[in-house]
C-alpha positions as CSV (number, residue, x, y, z in Angstrom):
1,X,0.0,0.0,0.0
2,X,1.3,3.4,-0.7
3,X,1.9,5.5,2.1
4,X,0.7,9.6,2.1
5,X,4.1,10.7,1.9
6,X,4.3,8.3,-0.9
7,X,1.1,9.2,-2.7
8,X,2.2,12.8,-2.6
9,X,5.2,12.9,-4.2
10,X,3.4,10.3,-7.1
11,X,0.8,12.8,-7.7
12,X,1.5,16.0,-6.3
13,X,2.6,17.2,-9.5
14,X,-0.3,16.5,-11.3
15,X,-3.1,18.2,-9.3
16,X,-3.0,21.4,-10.8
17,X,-3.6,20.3,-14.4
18,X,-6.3,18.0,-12.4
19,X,-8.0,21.0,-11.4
20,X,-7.9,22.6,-14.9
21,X,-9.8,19.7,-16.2
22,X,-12.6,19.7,-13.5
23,X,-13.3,23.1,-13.4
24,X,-13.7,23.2,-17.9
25,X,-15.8,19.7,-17.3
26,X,-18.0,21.8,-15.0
27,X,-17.6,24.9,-16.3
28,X,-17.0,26.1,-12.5
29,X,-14.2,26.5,-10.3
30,X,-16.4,25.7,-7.1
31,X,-17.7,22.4,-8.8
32,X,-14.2,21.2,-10.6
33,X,-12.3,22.1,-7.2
34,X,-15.3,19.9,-5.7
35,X,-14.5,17.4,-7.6
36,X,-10.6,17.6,-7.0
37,X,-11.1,17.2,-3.4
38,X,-13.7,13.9,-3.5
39,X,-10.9,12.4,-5.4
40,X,-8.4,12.9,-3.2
41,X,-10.3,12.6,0.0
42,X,-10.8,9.1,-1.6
43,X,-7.3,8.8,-2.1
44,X,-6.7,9.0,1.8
45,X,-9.4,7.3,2.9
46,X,-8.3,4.3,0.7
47,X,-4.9,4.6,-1.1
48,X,-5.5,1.7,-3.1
49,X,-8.5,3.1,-4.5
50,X,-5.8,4.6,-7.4
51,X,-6.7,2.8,-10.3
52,X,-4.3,0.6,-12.1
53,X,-2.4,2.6,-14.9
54,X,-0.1,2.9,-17.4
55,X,1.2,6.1,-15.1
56,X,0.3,7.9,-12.3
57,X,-1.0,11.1,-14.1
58,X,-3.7,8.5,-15.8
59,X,-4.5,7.0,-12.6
60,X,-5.0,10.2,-11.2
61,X,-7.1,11.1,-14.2
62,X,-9.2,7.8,-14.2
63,X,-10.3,7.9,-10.5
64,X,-11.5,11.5,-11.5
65,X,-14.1,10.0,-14.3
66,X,-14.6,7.0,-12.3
67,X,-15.7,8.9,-8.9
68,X,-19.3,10.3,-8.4
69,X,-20.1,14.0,-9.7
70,X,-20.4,16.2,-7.3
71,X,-23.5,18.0,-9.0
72,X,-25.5,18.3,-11.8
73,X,-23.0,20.7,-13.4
74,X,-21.2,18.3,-15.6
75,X,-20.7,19.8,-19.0
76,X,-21.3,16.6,-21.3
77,X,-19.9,14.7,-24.5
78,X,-16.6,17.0,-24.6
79,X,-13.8,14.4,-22.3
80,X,-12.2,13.4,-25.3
81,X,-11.9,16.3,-26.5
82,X,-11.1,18.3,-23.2
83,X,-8.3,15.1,-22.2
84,X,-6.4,15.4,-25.9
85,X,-6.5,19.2,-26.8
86,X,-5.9,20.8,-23.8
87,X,-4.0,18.0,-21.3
88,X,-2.4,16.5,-24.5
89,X,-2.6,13.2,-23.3
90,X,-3.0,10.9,-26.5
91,X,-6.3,9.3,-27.9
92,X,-4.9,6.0,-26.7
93,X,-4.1,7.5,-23.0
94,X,-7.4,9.2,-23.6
95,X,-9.3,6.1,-24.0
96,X,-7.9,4.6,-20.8
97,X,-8.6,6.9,-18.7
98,X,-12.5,7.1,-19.8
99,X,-13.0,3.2,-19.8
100,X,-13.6,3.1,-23.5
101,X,-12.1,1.9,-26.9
102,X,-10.1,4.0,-29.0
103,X,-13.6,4.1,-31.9
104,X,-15.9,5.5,-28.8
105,X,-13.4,8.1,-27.5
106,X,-12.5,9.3,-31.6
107,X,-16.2,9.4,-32.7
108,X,-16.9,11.7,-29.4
109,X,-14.2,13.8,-30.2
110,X,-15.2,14.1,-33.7
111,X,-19.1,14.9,-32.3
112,X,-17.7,17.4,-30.2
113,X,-15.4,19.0,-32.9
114,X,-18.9,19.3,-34.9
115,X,-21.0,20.5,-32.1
116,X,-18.5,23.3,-31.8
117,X,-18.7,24.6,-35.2
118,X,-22.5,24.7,-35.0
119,X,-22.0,27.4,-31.9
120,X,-23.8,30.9,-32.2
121,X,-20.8,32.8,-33.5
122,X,-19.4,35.4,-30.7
123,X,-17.5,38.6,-30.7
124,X,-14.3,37.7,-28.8
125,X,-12.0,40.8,-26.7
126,X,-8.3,39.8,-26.4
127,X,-6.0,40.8,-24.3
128,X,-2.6,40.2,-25.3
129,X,0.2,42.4,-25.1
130,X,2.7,40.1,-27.6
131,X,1.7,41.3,-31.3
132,X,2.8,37.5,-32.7
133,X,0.3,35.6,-29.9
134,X,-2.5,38.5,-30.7
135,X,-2.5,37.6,-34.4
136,X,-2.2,34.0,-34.0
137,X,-5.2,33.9,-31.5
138,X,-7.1,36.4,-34.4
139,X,-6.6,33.8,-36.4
140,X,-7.6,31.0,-34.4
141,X,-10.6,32.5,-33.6
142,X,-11.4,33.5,-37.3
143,X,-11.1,29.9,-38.4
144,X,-13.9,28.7,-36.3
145,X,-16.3,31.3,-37.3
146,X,-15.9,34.1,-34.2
147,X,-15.1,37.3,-34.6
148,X,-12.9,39.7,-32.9
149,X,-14.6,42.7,-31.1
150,X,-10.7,44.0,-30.6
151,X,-7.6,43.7,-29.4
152,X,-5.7,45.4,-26.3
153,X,-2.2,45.3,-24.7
154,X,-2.9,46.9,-21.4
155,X,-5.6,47.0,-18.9
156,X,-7.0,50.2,-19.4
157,X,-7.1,49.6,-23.2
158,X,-8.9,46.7,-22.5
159,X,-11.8,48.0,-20.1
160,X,-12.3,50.7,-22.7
161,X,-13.1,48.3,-25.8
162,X,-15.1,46.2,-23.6
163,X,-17.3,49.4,-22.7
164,X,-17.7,50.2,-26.2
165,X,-17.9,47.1,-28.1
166,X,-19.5,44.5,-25.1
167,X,-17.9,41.4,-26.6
168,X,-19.2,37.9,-25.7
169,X,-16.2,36.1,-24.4
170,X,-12.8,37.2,-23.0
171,X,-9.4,35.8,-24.0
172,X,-6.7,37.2,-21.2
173,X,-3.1,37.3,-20.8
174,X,-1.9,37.3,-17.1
175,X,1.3,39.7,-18.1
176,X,0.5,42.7,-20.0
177,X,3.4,45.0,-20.9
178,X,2.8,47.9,-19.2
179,X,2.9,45.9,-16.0
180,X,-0.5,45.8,-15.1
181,X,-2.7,42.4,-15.0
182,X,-4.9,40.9,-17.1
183,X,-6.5,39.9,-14.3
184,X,-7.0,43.0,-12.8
185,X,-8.3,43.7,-16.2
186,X,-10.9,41.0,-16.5
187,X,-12.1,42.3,-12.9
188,X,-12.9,45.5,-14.3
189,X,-14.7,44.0,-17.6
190,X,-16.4,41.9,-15.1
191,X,-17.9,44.4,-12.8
192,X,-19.6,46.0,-15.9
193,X,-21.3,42.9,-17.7
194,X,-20.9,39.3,-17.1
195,X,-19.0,37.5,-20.0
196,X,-17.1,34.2,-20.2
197,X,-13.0,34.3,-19.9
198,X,-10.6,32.5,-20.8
199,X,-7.1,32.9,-19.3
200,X,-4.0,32.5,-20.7
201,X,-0.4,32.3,-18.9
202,X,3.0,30.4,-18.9
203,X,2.2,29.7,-15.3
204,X,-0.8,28.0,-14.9
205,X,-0.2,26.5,-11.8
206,X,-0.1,29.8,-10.1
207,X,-3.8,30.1,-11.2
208,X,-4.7,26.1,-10.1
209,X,-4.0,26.0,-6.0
210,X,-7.4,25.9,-5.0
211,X,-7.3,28.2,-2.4
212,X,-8.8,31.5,-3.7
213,X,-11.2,32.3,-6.2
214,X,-9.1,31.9,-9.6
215,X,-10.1,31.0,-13.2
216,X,-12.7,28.2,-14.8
217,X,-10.9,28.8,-18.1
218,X,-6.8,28.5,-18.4
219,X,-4.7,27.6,-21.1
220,X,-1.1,27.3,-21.2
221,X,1.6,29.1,-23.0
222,X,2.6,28.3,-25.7
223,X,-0.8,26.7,-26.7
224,X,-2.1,24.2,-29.6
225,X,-4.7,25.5,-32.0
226,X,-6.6,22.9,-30.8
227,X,-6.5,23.8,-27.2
228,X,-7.9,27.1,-27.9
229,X,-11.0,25.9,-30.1
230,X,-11.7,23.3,-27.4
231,X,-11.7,25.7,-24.5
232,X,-13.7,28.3,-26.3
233,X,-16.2,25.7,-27.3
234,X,-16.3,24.7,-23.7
235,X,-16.8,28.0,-22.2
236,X,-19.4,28.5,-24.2
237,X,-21.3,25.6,-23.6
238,X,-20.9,26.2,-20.0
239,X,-22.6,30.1,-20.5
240,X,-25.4,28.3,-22.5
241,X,-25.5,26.0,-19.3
242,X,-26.0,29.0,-16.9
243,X,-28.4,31.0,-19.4
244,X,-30.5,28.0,-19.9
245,X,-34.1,28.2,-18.2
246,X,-34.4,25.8,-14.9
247,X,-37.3,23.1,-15.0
């Protein structure tokens, strides 16, 4: 039996791309982190409860799918997709971890490639203060049939094209060149309108710890194509989610 000591030092590295999973399943930091800590309150209840794997990162991964949700919130039909464009694992590392063979895992990917085209196009802010990653995210979001309400390098550029323009989604640095914060930034979007965002940072696991209130939405730098048309399609399944009538 693996000891705690043990069990930390195996998967201690992996909880904060753990959490970035949960929270763009859910579509909530409350409900992802939830999620986190069943699975590893399960973990030291019963250490053996780690499922067998090919590494530890899976394992970790697995007992995630394979535990309870902790609510209702569970954005569906998007793991695949979610587990090889953002985590990068493979389709083959992707299929073990959701208990299914390699034709179930591809044809939900492909589905949920589809069901992301068919989105209600949205006019997207960036905040990005390097020209090459402005154009390249431009782009990105071109190709998928969004549009770009504008772009801004600083935070107070950023607050004023929101006011004017209103977009419907948010795609953040953390770092802006002037020294102020993309975060900061997004606050001050956030306290006119609320509007989906999506963070972007070479140091995700500074936005991952659990312990404060911190993004539903993070991608890493440098990013995949991919990765950004998955976790725009996600975030904006999980605002239809919260728009949608109850009952």
């Amino acid at each position: 039996m693996i000891d705690s000591v043990s069990m930390r030092s195996l998967l201690g590295p992996h909880i904060p791309a753990l959490r970035r999973h949960a929270r763009a399943l859910y579509g909530s930091q409350r409900s992802g982190d939830g999620c986190v800590r069943s699975v590893l309150e399960a973990l030291l209840e019963a250490p053996d409860r780690l499922p067998e794997a090919s590494t530890p990162k899976i394992a970790l991964f697995r007992l995630l799918h394979a535990l309870p949700r902790v609510n209702d919130g569970w954005l569906p039909g998007r793991e695949g997709l979610l587990l090889t464009a953002i985590e990068e694992f493979s389709i083959e590392e992707a299929a073990e971890i959701l208990g299914r063979d390699l034709e179930a895992v591809a044809a939900q990917i492909a589905a949920a490639k589809a069901d992301i085209s068919d989105q209600i196009r949205s006019r997207i802010l960036i905040i990005e203060d390097e020209p090459v990653i402005s154009m390249h995210l431009e782009q990105i979001v071109e190709d998928i049939g969004h549009s770009v309400a504008g772009v801004a390098m600083t935070r107070a550029e950023a607050v004023e094209i929101a006011k004017v323009e209103m977009p419907d989604m948010v795609l953040a640095d953390v770092q802006l060149a002037d020294g102020s914060s993309g975060v900061d930034a997004v606050n001050d979007i956030l306290a006119q309108f609320d509007v989906p965002v999506i963070f972007i940072t070479a140091y995700p696991e500074r936005l991952l710890t659990g312990e404060r209130p911190e993004p539903t939405f993070l991608m890493t730098k440098p990013f995949e194509a991919a990765a950004v048309v998955a976790t725009i399609g996600q975030a904006l399944l999980a605002r239809k989610a919260d728009l949608a009538p109850i009952g």
